[in-house]
C-alpha positions as CSV (number, residue, x, y, z in Angstrom):
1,X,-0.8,-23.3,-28.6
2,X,-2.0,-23.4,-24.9
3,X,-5.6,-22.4,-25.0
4,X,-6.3,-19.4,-22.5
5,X,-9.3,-20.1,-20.2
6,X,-12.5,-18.4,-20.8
7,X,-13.8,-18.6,-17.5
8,X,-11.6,-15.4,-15.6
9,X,-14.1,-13.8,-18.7
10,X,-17.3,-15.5,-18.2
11,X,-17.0,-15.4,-14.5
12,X,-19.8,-13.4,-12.7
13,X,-18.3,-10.6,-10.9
14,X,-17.7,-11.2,-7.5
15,X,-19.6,-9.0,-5.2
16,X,-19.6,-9.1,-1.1
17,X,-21.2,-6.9,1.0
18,X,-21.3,-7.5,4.9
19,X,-22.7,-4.8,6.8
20,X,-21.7,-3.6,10.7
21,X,-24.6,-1.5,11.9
22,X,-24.9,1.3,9.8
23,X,-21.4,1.2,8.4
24,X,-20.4,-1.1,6.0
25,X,-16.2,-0.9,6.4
26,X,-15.6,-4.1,5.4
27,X,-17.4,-3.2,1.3
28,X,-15.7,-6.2,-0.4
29,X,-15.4,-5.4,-3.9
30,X,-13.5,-8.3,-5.8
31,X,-12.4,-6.1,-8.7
32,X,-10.2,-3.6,-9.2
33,X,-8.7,-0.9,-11.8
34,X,-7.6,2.1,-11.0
35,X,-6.6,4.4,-14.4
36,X,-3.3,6.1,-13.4
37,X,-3.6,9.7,-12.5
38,X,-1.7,10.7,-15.5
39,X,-2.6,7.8,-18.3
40,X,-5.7,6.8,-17.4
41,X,-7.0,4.1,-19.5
42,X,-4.0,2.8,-21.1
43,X,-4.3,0.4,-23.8
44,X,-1.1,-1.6,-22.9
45,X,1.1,-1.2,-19.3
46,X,4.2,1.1,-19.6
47,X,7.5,0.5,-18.3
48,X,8.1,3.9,-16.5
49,X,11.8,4.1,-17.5
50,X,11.9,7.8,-19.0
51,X,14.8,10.0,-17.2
52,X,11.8,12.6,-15.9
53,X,10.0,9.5,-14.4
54,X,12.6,7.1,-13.1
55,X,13.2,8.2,-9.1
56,X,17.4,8.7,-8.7
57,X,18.6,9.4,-5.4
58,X,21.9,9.9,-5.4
59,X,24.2,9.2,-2.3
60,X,26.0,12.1,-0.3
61,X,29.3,9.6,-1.5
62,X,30.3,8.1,-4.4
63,X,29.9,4.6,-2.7
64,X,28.2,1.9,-3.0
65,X,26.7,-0.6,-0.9
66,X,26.3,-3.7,-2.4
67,X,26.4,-6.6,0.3
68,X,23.2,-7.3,2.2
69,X,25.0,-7.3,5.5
70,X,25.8,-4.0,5.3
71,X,22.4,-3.6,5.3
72,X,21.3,-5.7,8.6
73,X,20.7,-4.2,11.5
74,X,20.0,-6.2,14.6
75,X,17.4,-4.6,16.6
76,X,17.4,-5.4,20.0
77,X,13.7,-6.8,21.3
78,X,11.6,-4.3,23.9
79,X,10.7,-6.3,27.0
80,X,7.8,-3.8,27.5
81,X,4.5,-6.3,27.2
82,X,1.1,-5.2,28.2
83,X,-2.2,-5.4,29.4
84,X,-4.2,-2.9,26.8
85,X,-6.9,-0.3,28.9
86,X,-10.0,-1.0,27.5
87,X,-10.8,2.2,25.7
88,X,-14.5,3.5,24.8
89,X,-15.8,1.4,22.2
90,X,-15.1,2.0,18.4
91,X,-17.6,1.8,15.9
92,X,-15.8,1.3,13.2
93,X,-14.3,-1.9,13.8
94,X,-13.1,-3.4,10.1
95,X,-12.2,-7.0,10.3
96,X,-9.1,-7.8,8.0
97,X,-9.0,-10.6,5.3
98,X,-6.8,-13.3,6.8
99,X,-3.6,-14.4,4.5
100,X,-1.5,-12.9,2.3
101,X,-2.9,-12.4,-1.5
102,X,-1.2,-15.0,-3.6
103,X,-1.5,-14.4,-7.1
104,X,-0.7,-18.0,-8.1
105,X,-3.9,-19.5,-6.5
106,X,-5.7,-17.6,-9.2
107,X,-3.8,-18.7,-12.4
108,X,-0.6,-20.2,-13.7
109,X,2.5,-17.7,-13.8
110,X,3.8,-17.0,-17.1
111,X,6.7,-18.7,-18.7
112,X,8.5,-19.1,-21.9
113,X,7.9,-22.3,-22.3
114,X,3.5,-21.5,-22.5
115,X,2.3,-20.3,-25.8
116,X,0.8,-17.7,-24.2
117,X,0.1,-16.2,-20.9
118,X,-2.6,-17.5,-19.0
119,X,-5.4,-15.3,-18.2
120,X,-5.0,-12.6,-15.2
121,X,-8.2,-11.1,-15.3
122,X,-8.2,-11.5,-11.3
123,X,-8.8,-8.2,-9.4
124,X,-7.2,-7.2,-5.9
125,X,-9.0,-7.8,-2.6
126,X,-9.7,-5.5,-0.1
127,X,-7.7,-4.8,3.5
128,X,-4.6,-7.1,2.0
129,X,-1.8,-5.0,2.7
130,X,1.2,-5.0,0.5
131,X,2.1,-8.1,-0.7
132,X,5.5,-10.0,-0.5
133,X,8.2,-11.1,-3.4
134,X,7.4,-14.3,-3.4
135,X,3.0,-13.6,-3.5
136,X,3.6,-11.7,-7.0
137,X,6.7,-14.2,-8.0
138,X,7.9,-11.9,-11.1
139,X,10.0,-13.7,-13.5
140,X,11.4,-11.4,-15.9
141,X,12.3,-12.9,-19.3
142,X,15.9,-12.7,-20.2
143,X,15.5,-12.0,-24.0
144,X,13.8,-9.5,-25.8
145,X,10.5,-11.1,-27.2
146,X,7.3,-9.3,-28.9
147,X,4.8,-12.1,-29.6
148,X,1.0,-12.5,-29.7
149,X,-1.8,-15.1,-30.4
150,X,-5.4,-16.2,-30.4
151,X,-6.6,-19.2,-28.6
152,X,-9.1,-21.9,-29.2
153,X,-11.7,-19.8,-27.2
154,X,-11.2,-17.1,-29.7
155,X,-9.7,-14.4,-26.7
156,X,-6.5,-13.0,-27.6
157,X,-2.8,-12.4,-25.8
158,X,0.4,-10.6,-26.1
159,X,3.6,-10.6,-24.5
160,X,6.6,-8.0,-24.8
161,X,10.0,-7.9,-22.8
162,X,13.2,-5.9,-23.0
163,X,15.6,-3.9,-21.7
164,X,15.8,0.4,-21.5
165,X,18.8,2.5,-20.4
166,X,19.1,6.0,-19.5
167,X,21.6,8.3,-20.5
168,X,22.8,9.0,-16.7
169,X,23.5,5.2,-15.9
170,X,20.1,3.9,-14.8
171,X,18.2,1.0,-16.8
172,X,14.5,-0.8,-16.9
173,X,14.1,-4.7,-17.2
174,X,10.1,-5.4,-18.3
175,X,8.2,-7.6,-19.1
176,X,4.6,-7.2,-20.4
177,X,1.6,-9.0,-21.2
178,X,-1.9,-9.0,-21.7
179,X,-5.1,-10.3,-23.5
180,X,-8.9,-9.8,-24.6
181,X,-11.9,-11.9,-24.8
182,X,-13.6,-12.6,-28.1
183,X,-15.6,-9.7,-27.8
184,X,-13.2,-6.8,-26.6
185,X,-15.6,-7.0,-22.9
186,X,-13.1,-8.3,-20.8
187,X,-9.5,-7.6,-20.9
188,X,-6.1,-7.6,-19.0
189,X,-2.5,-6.0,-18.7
190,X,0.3,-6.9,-16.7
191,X,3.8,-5.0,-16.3
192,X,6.7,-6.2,-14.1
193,X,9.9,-4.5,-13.9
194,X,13.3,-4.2,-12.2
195,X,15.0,-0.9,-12.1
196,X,18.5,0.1,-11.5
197,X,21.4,2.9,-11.3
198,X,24.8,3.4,-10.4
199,X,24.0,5.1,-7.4
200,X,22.8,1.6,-5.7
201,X,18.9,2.7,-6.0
202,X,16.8,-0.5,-7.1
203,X,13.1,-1.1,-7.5
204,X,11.1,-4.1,-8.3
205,X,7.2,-3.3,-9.3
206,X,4.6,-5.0,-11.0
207,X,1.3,-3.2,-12.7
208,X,-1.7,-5.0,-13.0
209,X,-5.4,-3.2,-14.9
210,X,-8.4,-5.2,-16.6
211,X,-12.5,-5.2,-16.7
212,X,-15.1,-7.3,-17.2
213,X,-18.3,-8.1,-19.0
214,X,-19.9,-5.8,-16.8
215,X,-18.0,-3.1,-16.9
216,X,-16.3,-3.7,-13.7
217,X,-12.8,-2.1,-13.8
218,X,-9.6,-2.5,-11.8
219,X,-6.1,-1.4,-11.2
220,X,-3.1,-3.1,-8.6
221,X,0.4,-1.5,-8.1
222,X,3.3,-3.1,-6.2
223,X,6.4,-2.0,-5.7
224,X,10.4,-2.1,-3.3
225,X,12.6,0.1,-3.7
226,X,16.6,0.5,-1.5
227,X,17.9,3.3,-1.7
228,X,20.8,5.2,-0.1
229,X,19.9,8.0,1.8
230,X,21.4,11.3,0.8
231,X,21.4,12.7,4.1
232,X,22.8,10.0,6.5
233,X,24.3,7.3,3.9
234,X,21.8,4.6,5.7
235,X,20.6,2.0,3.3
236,X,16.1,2.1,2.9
237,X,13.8,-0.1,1.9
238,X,10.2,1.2,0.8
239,X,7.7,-1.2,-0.1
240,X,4.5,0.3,-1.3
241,X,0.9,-0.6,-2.9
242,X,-2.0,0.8,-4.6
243,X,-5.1,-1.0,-5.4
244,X,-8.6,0.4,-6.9
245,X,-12.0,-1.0,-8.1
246,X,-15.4,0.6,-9.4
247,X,-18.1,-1.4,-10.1
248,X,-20.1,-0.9,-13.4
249,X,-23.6,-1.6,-12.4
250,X,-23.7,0.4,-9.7
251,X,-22.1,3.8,-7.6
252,X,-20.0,1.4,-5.5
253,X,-15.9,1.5,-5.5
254,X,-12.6,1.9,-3.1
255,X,-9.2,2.6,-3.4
256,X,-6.2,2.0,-1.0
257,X,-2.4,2.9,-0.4
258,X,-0.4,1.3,2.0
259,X,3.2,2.0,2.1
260,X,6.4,1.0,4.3
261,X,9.4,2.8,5.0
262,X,12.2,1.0,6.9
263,X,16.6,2.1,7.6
264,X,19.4,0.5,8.5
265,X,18.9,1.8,12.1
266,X,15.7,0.8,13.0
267,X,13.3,4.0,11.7
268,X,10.3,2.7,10.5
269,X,7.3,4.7,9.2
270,X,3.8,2.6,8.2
271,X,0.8,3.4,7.2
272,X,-2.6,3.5,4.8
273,X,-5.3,5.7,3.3
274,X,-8.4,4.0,2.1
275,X,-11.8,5.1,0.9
276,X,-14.7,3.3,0.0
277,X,-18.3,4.2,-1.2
278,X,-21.3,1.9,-1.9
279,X,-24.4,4.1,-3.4
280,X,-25.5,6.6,-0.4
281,X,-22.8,5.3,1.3
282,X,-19.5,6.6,1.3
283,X,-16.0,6.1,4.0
284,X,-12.7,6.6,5.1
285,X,-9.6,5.3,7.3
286,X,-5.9,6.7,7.3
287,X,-3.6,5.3,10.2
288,X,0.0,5.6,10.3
289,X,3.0,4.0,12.7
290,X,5.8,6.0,13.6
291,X,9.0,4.5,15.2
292,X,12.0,6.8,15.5
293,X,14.5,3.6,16.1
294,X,15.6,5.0,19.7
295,X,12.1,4.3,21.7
296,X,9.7,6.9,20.6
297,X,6.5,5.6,18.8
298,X,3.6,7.8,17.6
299,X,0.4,5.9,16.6
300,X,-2.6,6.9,14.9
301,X,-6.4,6.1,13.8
302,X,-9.0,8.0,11.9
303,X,-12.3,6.5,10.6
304,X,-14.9,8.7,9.6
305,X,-18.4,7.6,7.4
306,X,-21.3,10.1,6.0
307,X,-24.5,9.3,4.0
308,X,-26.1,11.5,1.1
309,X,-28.6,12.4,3.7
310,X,-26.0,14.0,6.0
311,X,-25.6,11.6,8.8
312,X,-21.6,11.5,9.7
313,X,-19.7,9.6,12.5
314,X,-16.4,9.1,13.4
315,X,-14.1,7.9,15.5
316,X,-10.2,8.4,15.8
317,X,-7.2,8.0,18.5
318,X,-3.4,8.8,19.1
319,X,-1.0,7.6,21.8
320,X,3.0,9.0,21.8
321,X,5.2,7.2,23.8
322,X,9.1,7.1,24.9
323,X,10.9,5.8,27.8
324,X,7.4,4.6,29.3
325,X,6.2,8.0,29.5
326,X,3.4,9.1,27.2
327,X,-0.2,9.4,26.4
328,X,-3.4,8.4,24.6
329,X,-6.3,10.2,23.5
330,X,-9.3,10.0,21.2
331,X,-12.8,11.0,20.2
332,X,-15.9,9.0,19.1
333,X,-18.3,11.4,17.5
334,X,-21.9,11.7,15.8
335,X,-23.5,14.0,13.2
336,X,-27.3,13.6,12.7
337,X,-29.1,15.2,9.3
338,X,-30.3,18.3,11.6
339,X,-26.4,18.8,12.6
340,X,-27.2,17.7,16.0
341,X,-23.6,16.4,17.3
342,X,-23.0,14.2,19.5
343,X,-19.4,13.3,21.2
344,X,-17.2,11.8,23.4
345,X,-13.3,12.3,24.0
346,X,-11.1,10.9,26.2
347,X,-7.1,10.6,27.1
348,X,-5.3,8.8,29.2
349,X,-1.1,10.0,31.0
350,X,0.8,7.6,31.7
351,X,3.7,8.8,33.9
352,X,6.2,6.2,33.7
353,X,5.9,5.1,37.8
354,X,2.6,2.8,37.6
355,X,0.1,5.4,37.7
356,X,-2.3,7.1,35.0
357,X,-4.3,9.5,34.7
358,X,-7.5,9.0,33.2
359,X,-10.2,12.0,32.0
360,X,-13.0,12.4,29.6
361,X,-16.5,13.8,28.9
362,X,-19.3,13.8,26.6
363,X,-21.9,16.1,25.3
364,X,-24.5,14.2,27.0
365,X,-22.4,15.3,30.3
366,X,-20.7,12.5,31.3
367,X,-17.2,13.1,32.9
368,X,-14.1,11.2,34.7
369,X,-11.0,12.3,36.3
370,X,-9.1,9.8,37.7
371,X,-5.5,8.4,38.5
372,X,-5.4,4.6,38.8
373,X,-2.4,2.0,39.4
374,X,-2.3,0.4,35.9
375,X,0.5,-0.7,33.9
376,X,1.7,0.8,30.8
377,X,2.4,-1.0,27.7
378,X,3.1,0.1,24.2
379,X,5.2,-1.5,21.5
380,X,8.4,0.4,21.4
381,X,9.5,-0.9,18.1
382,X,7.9,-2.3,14.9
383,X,6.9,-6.5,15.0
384,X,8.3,-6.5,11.5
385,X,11.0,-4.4,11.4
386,X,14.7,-3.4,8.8
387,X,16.0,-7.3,9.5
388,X,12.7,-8.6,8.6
389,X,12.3,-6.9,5.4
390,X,15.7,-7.4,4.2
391,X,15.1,-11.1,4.8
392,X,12.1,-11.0,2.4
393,X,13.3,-8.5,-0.2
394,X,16.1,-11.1,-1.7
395,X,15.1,-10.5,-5.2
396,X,15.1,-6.5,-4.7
397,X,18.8,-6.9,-3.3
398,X,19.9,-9.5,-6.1
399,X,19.4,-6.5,-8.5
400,X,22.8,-5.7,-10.1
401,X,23.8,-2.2,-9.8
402,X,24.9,-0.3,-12.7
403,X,28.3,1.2,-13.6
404,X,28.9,4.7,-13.1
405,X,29.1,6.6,-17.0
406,X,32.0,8.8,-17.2
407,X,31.9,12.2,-16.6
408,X,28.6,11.3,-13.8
409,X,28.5,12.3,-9.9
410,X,26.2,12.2,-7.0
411,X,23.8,15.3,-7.4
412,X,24.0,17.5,-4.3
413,X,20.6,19.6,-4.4
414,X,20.5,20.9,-0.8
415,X,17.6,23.2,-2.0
416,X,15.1,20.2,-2.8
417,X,12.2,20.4,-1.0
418,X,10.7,17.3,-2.8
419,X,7.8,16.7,-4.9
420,X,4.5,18.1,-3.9
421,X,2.0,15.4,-2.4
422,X,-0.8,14.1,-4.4
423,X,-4.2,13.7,-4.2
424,X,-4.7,10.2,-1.6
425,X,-8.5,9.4,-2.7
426,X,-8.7,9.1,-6.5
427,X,-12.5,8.8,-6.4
428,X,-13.3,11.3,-4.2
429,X,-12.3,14.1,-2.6
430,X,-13.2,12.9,1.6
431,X,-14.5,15.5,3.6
432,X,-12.7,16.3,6.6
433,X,-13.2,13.9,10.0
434,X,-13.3,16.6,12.4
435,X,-17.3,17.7,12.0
């Protein structure tokens, strides 16, 4: 029996702040579980494979798509480059970790040939995007197996697979695992799964939770999903993740949601909601892409910080364009414990023909109106767009669709409206950015 390591257990927790002026954006917290909204604190990881919680869409036809080149769609590459404005300076400048987050430079991936899975007790890093297929590299076991063990070091493990079906024609692959130290401190869980149903929908996910010695806590979500549109038959691709970590020595935590939304003819819609807090300190950043697949982009920022003793700044911008016609505008603003406010907006209209108008003003009484010979550049269309992501989501499309029970067909609710959105900040409720 393959010994698990003790030191993921023993290891200190891994804490990183670096500081920008007053605002500390870039709150490195190297842990990370977030209890699900609705089971928080789980005990072991559960497949989600109950009829009330597995996500059908059903097609507007009966058909299926099944090929990935049904699926490709060649986008043809904007020749619009550019020369960016400078724009008034932003505050809130959060520097991104470089590289992707690859789970296997933190511990072996589990196979059936180990004993028992190798510890996980690795939490998610901060400002790391959604991860690809082959960063998580989920291996679901082909047989069902329910085994568990000790190892030399006295920690514990478990490992469970099978297989669930539904009664309308949908099924759940899983495979879970998990494990303890000695002393019940530290723990782990891991879930992957693949879903499926007749209607082509698939899903590939994984679920990762733990804690420490310290009392450190984390939770990591991933997940794809292709679907069929019920509306316009195109073929999507949603890739999503979730990732949260509270510290247990001090107020200090942050959550984030990124998610991706790609078709077959070149719509794309990105974006992310974070929120962080470190004692007195607390922040917040939501941007979001929007590419409508015939030219039109709408891009935004918002980045707003406050302290307990009711200082608040913020800064935030939007630019719309189509057909090289379009604008920009933002606002850089400053709240001080008296709720004295300070400000500065500005926009910018580009007319298509070389010229742009350029206006702003402050509180302070600053002002500019101007038009200018400039060039305009915007990205028309996404730098990773429905061919890219098809190109990387090979073990999402390798999902085998199910067979269609008897007496089943495509649901038609016209009426839908949709579930109602959910809270985006688990730990907090943010205030609003416009002060």
């Amino acid at each position: 029996m393959d010994a698990t390591s003790s030191r993921g257990f023993s290891a200190a927790f891994d804490l990183k702040i670096r500081r920008f002026g007053a605002f500390p954006l870039h709150r490195r917290l190297d842990f990370g579980r977030r209890a699900d909204r609705h089971e928080r604190w789980r005990s072991g990881v559960r497949c989600c494979c109950s009829e009330t919680e597995f996500r059908k869409l059903a097609p507007a036809t009966g058909k299926k798509v099944e090929k990935i080149e049904e699926w490709r769609f060649e986008q043809k590459k904007s020749h619009r480059r550019s020369r960016i404005q400078a724009m008034p300076p932003k505050p809130f400048s959060s520097p991104r970790l470089r590289g992707a987050f690859k789970q296997n430079e933190f511990y072996p991936r589990c196979t059936p040939k180990n004993s028992g899975p190798q510890c996980r007790d690795t939490p998610p890093k901060r400002d790391t995007g959604i991860a690809s297929e082959k960063d998580w590299e989920i291996s679901l076991l082909n047989e069902n197996v329910n085994e568990s063990g000790t190892n030399e070091d006295g920690s514990t493990w478990y490992r469970e697979s099978g297989e669930e079906l539904g009664e309308n024609g949908y099924g759940c692959r899983w495979t879970r695992m998990g494990g303890q130290s000695q002393d019940s401190l530290s723990e782990w869980q891991e879930t992957w799964w693949e879903k499926s149903d007749w209607t082509g929908y698939k899903e590939l996910g994984v679920e990762k939770s733990g804690k420490n010695a310290e009392g450190d806590s984390w939770w990591e979500t991933w997940q794809e999903v292709l679907h069929q549109d019920e509306w316009s038959n195109l073929a999507r691709i949603e890739r999503s993740a979730q990732k949260q970590a509270k510290s247990g020595t001090e107020n200090a935590g942050w959550y984030e949601k990124w998610w991706e939304k790609y078709d077959a003819k070149g719509w794309t819609e990105k974006g992310a909601h974070k929120y962080g807090r470190l004692n007195e300190q607390s922040w917040w950043e939501k941007w979001g892409e929007h590419y409508d697949g015939r030219g039109s982009v709408v891009k935004w920022t918002d980045k707003w910080a406050e302290t307990e003793l009711g200082t608040k700044w913020g800064d935030k911008w939007e630019e719309k364009f189509f057909a090289g016609i379009g604008s920009r505008q933002g606002e850089t603003w400053h709240v001080s414990p008296t709720g004295d406010r300070w400000s500065r907006t500005w926009g910018e209209e580009h007319f298509g023909n070389g010229k742009v108008h350029k206006y702003g003003k402050s509180t302070t009484g600053e002002s500019w109106d101007i038009v200018v010979d400039e060039e305009t550049y915007y990205e028309a269309e996404p730098h990773y767009g429905w061919a890219d992501v098809v190109g990387n989501s090979s073990q999402l499309l390798s999902i085998q669709p199910r067979e269609r029970p008897p007496g089943v067909y495509p649901s038609l609710d016209f009426g839908s409206s949709g579930p109602a959105p959910q809270d985006d900040d688990p730990l907090d409720t943010p205030p609003s950015s416009s002060e």
